[in-house]
N, C-alpha and C positions, 0 to 999 in steps of 0.2 A: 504493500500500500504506500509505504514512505517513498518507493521509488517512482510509483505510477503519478503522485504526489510530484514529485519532482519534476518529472517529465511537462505532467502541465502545466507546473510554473515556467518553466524554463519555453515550454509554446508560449504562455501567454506573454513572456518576456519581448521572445522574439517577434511576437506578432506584433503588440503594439511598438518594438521598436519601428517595425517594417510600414508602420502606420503613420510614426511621426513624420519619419522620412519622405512620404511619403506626402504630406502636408507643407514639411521645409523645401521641398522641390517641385511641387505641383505649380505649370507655368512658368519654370526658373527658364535659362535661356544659356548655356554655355557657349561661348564661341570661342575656347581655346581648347581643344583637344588633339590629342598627338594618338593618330594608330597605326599599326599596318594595313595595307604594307608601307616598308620604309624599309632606309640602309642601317637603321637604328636599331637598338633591341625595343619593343615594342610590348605592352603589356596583352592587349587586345587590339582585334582586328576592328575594322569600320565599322561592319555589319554589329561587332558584340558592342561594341558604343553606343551605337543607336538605339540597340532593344535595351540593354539596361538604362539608358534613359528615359526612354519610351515607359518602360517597367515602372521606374519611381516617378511618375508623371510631369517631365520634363517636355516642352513646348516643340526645342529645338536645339541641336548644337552646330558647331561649326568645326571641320573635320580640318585640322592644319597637317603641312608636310615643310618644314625646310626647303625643301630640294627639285617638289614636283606640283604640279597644277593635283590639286583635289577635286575640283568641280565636278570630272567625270565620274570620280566614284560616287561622290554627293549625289547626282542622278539617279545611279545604281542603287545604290541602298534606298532611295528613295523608295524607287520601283518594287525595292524585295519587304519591304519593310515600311505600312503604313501606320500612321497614328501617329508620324513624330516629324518636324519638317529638319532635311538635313542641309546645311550650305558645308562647300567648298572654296577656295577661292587661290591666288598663284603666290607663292614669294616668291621677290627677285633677287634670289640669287644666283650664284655661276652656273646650276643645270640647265635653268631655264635662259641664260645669256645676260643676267646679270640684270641692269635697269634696262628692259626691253619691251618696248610699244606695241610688238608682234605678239606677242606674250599675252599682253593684258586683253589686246583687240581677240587675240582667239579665245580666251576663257569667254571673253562677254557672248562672243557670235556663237560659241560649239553650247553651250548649258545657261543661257539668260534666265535668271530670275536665280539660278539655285551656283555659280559660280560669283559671288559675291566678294570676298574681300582680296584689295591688294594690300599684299605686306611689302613695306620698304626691305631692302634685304634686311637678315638676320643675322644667322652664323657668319654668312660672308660678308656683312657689311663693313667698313673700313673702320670703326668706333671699335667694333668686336675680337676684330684677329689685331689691331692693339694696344687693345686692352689685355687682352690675353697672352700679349709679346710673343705671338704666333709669327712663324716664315712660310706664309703663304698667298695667293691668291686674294684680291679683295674684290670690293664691288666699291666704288666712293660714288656718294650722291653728292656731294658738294665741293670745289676749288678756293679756297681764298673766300670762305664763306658765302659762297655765293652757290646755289641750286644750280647742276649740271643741266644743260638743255633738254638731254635726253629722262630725266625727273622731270620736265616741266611736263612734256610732251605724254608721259604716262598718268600725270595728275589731270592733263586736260580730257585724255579718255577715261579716267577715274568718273570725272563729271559728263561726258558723254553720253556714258553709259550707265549713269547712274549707282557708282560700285561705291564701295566704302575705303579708304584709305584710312591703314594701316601704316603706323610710323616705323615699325619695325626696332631696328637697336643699333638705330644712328644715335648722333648724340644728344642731347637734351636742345642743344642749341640748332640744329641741323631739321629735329624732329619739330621745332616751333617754326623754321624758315619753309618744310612744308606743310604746314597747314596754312600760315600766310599765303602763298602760292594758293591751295587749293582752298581756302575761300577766296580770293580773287575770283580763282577758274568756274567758281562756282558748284564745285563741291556739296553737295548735302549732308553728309554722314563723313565724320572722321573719330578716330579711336588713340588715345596714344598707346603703345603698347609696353604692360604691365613698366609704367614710368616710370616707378620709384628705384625698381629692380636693378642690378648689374646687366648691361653694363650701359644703360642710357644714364641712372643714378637723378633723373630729374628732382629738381627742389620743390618745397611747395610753392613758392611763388612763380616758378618755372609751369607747373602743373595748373595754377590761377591761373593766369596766361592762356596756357593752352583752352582751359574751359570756356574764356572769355571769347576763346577764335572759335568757337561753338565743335570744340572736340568734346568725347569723352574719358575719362581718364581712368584706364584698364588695372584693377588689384586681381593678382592673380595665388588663389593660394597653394600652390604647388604642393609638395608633400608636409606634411607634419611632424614629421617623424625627424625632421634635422634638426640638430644642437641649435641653430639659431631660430627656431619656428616661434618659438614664444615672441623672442623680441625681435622676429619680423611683423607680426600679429600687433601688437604695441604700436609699431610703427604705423602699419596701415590704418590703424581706426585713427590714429592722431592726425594723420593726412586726409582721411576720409573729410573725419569732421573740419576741418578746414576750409576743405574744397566745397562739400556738400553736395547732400548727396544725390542732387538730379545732375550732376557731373560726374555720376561714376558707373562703371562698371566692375562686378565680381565675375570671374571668371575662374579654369581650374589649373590651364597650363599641365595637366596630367597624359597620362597613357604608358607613362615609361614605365618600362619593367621593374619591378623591385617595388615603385611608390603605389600608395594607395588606388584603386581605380576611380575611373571622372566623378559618379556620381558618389563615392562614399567619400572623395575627398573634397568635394562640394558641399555634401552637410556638415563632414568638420569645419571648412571654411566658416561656412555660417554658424556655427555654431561660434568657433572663435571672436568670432564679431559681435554673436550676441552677448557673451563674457565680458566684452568689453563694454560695455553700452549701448551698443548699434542699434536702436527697436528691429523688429519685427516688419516695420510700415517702410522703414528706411530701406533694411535690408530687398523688400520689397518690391521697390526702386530698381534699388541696383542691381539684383539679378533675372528678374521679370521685365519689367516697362522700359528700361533704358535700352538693353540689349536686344530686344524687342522692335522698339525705335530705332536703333543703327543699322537692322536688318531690313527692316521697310515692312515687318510685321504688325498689321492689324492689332487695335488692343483686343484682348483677347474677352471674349463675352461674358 
């Protein structure tokens, strides 16, 4: 009896935990997730992202790759897998030819509506490989501070096509000259990407800036499980509340092998927030409505 006892506490544990979750992510919105395939170790594939999101009642995410256009599998999984909207979208970096107009113009033309975001390069962007005091290959989007033409030329199909720019992990100063640029170009949707983070290390008043040039400003909570998770945690809510929070976005930056997966390290995310003060309504905000709004997603009924 004590064991049969046991058994249903321990259902009823799991159930309602499977319930709250299920509460904390109903309508959430991720647009940073990393799966296979990839040249990377990968924790889950596209397709198992999607249904575990799907599962915990998540709206939408957005499927990233370093190295290769997404959009096409966003299609695919779309197709195999209803109940959950998927985007894709290109970095520019060196697979794709680096800051390359052909690029952007075929993700919008081959999968419109579900090939959405451009990221300024990342890995390869010229901020990244030295910072990292890397000998390799770059991608520079800017000379003498000044926006390379061939950046301008992609921000202006950004706004063409109606996609969303992405700053990528250029530097703080680089990632402010384009948004400048693409609100000029007219631009509707821009994101900075996970600012605070290494290796952009944006300030807040860097991050005001950006909100004021009608970006969003992306907290990403990547795994928990690192030595410095608490007082990265610390930091973000103190930046949040700064910026405020109809300028931000939560996101999970997950899929890597070993770290937590999207959606269980998305409720710790939120969770960590709520710890710190964040409400409920805020929190809200920034993983529902905002993300939501930078996709060109309907508010939801």
């Amino acid at each position: 009896m004590n064991k049969l006892l046991c058994v249903a506490v321990s259902l009823w544990f799991a159930t309602a935990a499977a319930a709250q979750d299920a509460v904390v992510l109903k309508g959430a919105v991720d647009i940073h997730i990393h799966s296979l395939p990839d040249s990377r170790p990968r924790a889950l594939d596209a397709l198992e992202a999607a249904r575990q999101a799907r599962d915990r009642g998540m709206r939408a995410i957005v499927l990233k790759n370093h190295y290769e256009w997404t959009s096409g599998l966003a299609f695919i999984v779309r197709k195999a897998l209803p109940g959950i909207e998927v985007f894709g979208g290109v970095d520019l970096n060196l697979p794709v030819g680096g800051i390359n107009p052909a690029a952007v113009e075929y993700m919008a033309l081959s999968a419109p509506g579900v090939g959405k975001i451009v990221w300024m390069p990342t890995f390869d962007s010229e901020n990244a490989v030295r910072f990292d005091k890397a000998n390799r290959p770059f991608v520079s989007v800017s000379k003498g501070g000044e926006l390379l033409q061939p950046v301008k030329e992609v921000i202006a199909l950004i706004a063409r096509h109606n996609l969303v720019l992405a700053t990528g992990h250029s530097t703080a100063d680089e990632g402010l000259a384009m948004l400048r640029e693409a609100r000029r170009a007219g631009v509707r949707q821009m994101v900075v990407t996970h600012a605070i983070n290494p290796p952009i290390l944006m300030s807040v008043p860097q991050m005001q800036e950006a909100a004021t040039l009608g970006a969003y400003i992306e907290f990403v909570g990547s795994t928990l499980k690192s030595a410095d998770a608490q007082t990265r945690m610390d930091r973000f809510a103190d930046a949040i509340r700064k910026i405020g929070p109809e300028f931000c976005i939560l996101s999970t930056d997950l899929g890597q092998q070993g770290n937590e997966m999207p959606t269980d390290g998305f409720v710790a995310f939120i969770a960590a927030m709520r710890a710190r003060g964040i409400t409920s309504q805020e929190i809200d905000v920034r993983t529902t409505r905002n993300p939501a709004r930078l996709l060109g997603l309907t508010p939801a009924g």
